[in-house]
N, C-alpha and C positions, 0 to 999 in steps of 0.2 A: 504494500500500500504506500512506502513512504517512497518507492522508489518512483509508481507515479505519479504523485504528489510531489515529487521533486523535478519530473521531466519539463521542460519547458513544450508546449505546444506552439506549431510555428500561425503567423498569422495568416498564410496559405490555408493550413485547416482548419481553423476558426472558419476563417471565410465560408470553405464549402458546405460545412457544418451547417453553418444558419442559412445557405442554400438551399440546401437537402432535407433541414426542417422545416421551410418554408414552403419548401415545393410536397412536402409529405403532409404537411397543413392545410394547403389551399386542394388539395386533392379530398380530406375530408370534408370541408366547407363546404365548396361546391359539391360536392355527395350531399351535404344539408340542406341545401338548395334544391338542387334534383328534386328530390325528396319530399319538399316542402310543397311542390307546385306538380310535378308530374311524378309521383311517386312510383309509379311502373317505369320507369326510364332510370328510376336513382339506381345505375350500377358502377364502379370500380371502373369498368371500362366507360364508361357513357363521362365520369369525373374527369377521368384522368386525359382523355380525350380533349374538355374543352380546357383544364390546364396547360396540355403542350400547347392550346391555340393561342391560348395567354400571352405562356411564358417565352414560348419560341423553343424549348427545352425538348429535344427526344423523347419519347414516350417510352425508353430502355431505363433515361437518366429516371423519368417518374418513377417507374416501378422498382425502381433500386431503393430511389430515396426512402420509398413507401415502406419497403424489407427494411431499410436499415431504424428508420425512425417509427416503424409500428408501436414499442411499448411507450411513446408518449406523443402520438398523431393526435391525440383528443387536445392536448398542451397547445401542440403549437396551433393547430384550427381554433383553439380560444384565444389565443394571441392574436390570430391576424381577425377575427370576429371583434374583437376590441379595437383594432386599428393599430395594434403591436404597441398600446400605450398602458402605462400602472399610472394611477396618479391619486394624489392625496386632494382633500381640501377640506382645511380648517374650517372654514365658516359651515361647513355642516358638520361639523365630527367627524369627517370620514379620514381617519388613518391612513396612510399608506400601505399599513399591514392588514386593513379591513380589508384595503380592495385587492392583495391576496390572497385571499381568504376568498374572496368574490370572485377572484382567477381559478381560482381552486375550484368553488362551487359550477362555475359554467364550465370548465374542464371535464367536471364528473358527469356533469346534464350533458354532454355530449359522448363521454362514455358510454353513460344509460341507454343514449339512443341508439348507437351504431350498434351495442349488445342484443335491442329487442328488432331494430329493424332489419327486416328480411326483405327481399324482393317475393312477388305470390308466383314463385314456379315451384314444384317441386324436389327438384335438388338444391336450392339453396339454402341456405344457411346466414347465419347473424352477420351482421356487416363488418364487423369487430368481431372477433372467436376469443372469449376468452381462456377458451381451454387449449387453444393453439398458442395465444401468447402472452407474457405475464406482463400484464400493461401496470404504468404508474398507477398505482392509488394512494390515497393519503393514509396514514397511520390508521388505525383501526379506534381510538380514540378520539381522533379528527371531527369536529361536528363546522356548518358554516356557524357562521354567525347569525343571529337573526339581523335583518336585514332594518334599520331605523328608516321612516317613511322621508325624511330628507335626504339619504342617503344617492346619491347618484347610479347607483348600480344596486341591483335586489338579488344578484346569483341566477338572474330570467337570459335566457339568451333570447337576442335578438331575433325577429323574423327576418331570415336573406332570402333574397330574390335572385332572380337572375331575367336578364332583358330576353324579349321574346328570340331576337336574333342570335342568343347564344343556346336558348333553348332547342332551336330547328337542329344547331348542331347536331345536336344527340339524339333527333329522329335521319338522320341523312347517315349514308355509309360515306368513306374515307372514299375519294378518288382511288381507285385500282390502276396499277400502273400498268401501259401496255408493252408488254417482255416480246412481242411479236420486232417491237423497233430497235431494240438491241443490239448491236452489231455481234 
């Protein structure tokens, strides 16, 4: 332990790090989105699809990102659902360490979801498996806070949308390439 604790990480993989958690993030988001508005369409593929059209990112880098960052995808889609901002403010009581704790709560309300929601086909399965993999949870001690009605944040996630022209995406297939013109 002390030896990684001692290694310096370079700022190369910092970098890709919060790449790959971003791109592992915005994959579950838009799956929330999906979901929220055409819930037969919310699939893994159908997400990940309109993130490369986002991001301009390969659809190899997604699904990597996605392996590498599964035990805390719920984390970072509550970050970027926030706007990747924490912030305090005195004049309501609200802590910096509440809206933690607020991070925490819409983290796990997104866990909950990807755990119960399934597509209605018969082979599928939870969108999140937690028996495949051992995602962040808080301490088992852990409660939120209850939430003060001045409070800026209640632990509620946001309702996300998604504009009708990115939703056609995900009824449309992918251009097929034609291998006939290949030299």
């Amino acid at each position: 332990m002390e030896a990684a604790a001692s290694a310096a990480v370079e700022r190369a993989e910092i970098k890709d790090r919060w790449y790959r958690g971003m791109a592992c993030g915005d994959q579950l988001k838009v799956l929330f989105a999906i979901a929220q508005i055409e819930p037969k369409r919310a699939s893994w593929h159908a997400a990940t699809r309109l993130v490369e059209w986002q991001t301009r990112k390969r659809r190899a880098y997604l699904y990597q990102a996605r392996r590498q960052f599964l035990p805390v995808i719920h984390l970072w889609a509550a970050f970027i659902l926030r706007n990747q901002e924490f912030f305090a403010d005195r004049t309501r009581e609200y802590r910096a360490i509440d809206d933690l704790h607020m991070f925490v709560t819409e983290a796990m309300a997104l866990l909950q979801w990807g755990v119960r929601f399934k597509l209605e086909r018969k082979k599928a399965g939870p969108t999140l498996n937690r028996q495949a993999v051992d995602f962040w949870t808080p301490p088992p001690d852990w409660s939120p806070p209850l939430p003060r009605p001045e409070w800026p944040r209640d632990g509620r996630l946001p309702r996300v949308s998604l504009e009708e022209n990115w939703m056609r995406r995900t009824r449309s297939k992918p251009p097929r390439k034609n291998l006939s013109n290949l030299p």
